[in-house]
C-alpha positions as CSV (number, residue, x, y, z in Angstrom):
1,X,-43.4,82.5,-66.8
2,X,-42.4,86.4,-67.1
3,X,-40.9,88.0,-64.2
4,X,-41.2,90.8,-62.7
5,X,-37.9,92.4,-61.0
6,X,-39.0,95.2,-58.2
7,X,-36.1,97.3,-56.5
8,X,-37.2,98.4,-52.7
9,X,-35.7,101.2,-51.9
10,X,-36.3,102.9,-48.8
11,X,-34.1,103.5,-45.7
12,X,-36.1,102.2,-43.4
13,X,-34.6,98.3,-43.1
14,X,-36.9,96.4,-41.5
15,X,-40.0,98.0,-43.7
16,X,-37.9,97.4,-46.8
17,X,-36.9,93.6,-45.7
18,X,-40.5,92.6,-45.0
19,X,-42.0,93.6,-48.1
20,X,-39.2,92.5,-49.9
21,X,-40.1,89.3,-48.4
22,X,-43.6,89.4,-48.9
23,X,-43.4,90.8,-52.5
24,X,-40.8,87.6,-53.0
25,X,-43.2,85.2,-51.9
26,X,-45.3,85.8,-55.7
27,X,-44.4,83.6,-57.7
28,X,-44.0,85.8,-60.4
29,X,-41.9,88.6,-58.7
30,X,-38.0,88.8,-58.2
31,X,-37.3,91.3,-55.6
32,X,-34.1,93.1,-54.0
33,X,-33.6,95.8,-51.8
34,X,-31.4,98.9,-51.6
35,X,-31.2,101.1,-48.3
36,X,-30.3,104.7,-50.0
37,X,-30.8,106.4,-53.4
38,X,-26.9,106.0,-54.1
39,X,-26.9,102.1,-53.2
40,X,-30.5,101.7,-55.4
41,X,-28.5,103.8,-58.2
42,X,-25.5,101.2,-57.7
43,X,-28.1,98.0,-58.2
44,X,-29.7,99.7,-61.3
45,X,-26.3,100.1,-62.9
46,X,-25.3,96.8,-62.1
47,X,-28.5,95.0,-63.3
48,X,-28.2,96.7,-66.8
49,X,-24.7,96.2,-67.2
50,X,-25.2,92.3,-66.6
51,X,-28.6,92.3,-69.0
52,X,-31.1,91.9,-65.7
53,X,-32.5,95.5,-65.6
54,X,-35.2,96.3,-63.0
55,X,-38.9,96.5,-64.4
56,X,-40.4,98.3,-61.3
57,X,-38.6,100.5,-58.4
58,X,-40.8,100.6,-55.6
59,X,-39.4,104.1,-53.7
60,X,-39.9,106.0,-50.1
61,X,-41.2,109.1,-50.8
62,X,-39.4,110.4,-47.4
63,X,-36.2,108.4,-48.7
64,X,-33.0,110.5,-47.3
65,X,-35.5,112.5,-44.9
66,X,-35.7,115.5,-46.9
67,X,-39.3,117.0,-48.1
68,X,-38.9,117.2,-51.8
69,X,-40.5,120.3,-53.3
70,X,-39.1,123.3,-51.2
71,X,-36.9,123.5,-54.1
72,X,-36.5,122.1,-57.3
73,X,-35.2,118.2,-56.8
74,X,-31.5,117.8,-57.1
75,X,-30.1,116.3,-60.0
76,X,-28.6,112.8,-59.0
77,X,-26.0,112.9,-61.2
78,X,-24.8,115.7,-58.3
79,X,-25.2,113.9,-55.1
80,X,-22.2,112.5,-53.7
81,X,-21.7,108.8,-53.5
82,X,-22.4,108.7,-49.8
83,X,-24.8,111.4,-50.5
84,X,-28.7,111.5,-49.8
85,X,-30.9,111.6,-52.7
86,X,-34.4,112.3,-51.3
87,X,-37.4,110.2,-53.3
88,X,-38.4,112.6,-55.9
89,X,-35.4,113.3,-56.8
90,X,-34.3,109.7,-57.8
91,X,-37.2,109.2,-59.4
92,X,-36.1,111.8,-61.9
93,X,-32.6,111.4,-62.1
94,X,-33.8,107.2,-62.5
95,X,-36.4,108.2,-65.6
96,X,-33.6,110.3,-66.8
97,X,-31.1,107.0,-67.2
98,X,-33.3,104.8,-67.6
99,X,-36.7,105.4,-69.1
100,X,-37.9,101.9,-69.6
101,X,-38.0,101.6,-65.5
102,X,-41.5,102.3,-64.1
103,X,-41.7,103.8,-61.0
104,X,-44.0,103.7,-57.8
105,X,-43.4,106.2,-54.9
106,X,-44.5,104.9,-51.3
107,X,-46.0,107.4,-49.0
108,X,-46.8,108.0,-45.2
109,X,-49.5,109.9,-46.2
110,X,-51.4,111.0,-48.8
111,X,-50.1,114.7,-50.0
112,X,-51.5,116.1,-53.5
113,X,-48.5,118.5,-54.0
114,X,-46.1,115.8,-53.8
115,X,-48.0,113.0,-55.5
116,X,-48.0,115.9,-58.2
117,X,-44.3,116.5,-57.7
118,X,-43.6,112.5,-58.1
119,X,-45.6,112.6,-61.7
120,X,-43.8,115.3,-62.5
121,X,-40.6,113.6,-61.9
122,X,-41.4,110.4,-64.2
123,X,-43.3,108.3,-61.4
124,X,-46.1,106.0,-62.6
125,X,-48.2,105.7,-59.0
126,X,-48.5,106.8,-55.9
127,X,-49.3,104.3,-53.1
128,X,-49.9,104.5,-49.4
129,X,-47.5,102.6,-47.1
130,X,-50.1,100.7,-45.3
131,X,-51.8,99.6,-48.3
132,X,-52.8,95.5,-48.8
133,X,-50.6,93.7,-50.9
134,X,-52.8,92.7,-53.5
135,X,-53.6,96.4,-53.5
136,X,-49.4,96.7,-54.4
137,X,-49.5,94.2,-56.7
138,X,-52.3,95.3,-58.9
139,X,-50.0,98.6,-59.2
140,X,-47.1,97.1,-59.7
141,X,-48.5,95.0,-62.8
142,X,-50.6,98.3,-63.4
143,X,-47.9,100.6,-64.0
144,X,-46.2,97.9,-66.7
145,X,-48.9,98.2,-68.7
146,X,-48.6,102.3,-69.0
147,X,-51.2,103.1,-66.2
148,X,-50.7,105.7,-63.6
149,X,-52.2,104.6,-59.8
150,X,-53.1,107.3,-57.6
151,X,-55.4,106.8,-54.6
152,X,-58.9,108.2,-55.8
153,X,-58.7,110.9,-52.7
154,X,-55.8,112.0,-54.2
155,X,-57.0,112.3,-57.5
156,X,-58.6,116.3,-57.5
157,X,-55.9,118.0,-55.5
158,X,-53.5,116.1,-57.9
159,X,-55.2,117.6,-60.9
160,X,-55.4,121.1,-59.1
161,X,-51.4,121.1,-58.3
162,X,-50.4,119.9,-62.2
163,X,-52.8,122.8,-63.3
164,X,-51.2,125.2,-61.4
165,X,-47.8,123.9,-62.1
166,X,-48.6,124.4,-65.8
167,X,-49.9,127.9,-65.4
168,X,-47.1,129.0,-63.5
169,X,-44.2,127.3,-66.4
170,X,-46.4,128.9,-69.0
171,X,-45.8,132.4,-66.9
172,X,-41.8,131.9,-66.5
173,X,-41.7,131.0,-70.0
174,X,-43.4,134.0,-70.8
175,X,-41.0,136.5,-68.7
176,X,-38.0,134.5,-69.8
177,X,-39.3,135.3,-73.5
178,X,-38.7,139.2,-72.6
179,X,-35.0,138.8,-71.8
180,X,-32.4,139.6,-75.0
181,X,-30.3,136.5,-75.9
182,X,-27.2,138.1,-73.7
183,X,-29.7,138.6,-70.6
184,X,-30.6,134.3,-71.3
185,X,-26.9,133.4,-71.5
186,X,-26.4,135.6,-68.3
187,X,-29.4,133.8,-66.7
188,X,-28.3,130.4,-67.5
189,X,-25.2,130.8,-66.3
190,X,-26.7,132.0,-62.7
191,X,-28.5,128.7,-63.4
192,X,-25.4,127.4,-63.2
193,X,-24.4,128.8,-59.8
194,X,-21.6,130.8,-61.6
195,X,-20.7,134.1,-59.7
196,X,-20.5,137.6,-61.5
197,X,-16.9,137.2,-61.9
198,X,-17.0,133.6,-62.9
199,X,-19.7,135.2,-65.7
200,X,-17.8,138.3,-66.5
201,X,-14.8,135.3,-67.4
202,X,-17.1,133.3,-69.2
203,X,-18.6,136.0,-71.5
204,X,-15.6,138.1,-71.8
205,X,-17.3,140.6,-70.3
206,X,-16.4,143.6,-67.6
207,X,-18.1,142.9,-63.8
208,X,-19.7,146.3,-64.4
209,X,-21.3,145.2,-67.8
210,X,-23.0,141.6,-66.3
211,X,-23.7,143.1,-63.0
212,X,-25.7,145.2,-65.4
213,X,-27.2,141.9,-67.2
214,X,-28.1,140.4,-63.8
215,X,-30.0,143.4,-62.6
216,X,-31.8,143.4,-65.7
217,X,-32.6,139.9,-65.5
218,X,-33.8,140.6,-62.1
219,X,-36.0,143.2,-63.1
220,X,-37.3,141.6,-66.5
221,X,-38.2,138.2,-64.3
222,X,-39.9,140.2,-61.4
223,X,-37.6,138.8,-58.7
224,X,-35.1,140.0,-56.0
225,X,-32.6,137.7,-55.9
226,X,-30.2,135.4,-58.1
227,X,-32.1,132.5,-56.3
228,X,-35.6,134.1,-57.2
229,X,-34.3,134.3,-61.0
230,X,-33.0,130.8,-60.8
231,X,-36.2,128.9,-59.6
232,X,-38.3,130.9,-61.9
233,X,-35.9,129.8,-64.8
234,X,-35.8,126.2,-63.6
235,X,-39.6,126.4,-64.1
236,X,-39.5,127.8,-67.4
237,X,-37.2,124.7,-68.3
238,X,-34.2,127.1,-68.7
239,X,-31.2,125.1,-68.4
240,X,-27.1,125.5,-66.7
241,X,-25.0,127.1,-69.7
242,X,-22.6,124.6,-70.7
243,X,-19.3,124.5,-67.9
244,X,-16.9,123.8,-70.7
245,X,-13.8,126.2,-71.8
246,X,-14.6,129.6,-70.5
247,X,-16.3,131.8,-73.0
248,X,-17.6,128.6,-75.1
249,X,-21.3,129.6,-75.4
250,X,-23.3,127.0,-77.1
251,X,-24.1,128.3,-80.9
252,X,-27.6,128.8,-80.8
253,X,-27.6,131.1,-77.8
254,X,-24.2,133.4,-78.8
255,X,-24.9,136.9,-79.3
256,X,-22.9,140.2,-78.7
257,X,-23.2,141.8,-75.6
């Protein structure tokens, strides 16, 4: 018989241990549990490093207590070891590792934006806290065979949010588009978090010259602030410039100032 090897994680124990007990009692399903996003990223690595990688993670959508979606979800790789990763962002940083893991995110309550978020992120389903078990389960071996799960109520505001989300990438890209290849170097190194004298260093530029850039950048993308521009960027899929040796630019994006 194949097994199926679900990680629980969610930081609420006694939730977690009774349906890790009740998912344990298939006799088809191995289960553990893991408390935190760091201690769930600690099981993963250890499963794959002794040939027993997960199939399914089962994950708290409220995991850490944070409300994913104010801004964009923190990378993992970033969060301390003691850290809190909320739900949406391990999903992504755990499609990110490891790809082959399917991924259901546990919910309170139903909420379009976020089940859209979760999608985004690499999740496979969606499922209500208080659902049956058999109702788990059919997800569960749902999602292994490539199927996404969303509760049918969910289903239009779902669509609406990913149709927005698209229309408003396809927007940043567009502005992002307008900016000379020094203003995108400039841009990704605010993506970065890099100051203007951190940037002047980087580019071999003067502080006058990139505060220069970075108003541009500011008025090319329509925004007010460095924060503004880096959201907008982060939706246009605009990534950190490369935090190596000062003033190493990656090839494709060097250009004179």
């Amino acid at each position: 018989m194949v097994r199926i090897r679900v990680l629980v994680v969610d930081d609420h124990r006694i939730f977690a241990e009774s349906l890790a007990a009740a998912l344990a009692a298939e006799p088809d399903v191995d289960v553990s549990a893991a408390g935190s996003g760091p201690a769930a990223l600690r099981s993963l690595e250890r499963a794959a490093a002794e040939g027993r990688r997960f199939d399914v993670l089962l994950v708290d959508a409220d995991l850490g207590g944070n409300v994913p979606g104010v801004r964009p979800a923190v990378p993992v790789q970033e969060v301390g070891e003691d850290g809190l990763v909320d739900g949406i962002s391990l999903v992504a940083g755990v499609r990110s590792a490891q790809p082959a893991v399917r991924i259901v995110v546990l919910a309170e309550k139903d909420d379009p934006r976020r089940a859209a978020l979760a999608l985004q992120a690499g999740a496979s389903g969606w499922v209500a806290k208080d659902c049956s078990l058999s109702r788990l389960l059919t997800v569960i071996r749902g999602v292994l065979r490539d199927e996404t799960h969303l509760p049918p109520a969910l289903l239009t505001g779902v669509l609406r949010e990913l149709t927005a989300a698209r229309k408003h990438r396809t927007e940043s890209e567009r502005l992002v588009e307008s900016l000379t290849p020094r203003e995108r170097e400039v841009l990704r190194c605010m993506v970065a978090g890099l100051g203007r004298k951190a940037v002047a260093e980087r580019l071999y530029l003067s502080p006058h010259t990139v505060r220069t850039h970075m108003q541009n950048v500011l008025g090319k993308l329509g925004v007010h602030s460095t924060l503004a521009a880096v959201a907008l960027a982060r939706r246009a899929g605009v990534g950190p410039v490369d935090l190596g040796p000062a003033g190493r630019i990656l090839p494709e994006e060097s250009s004179s100032a």
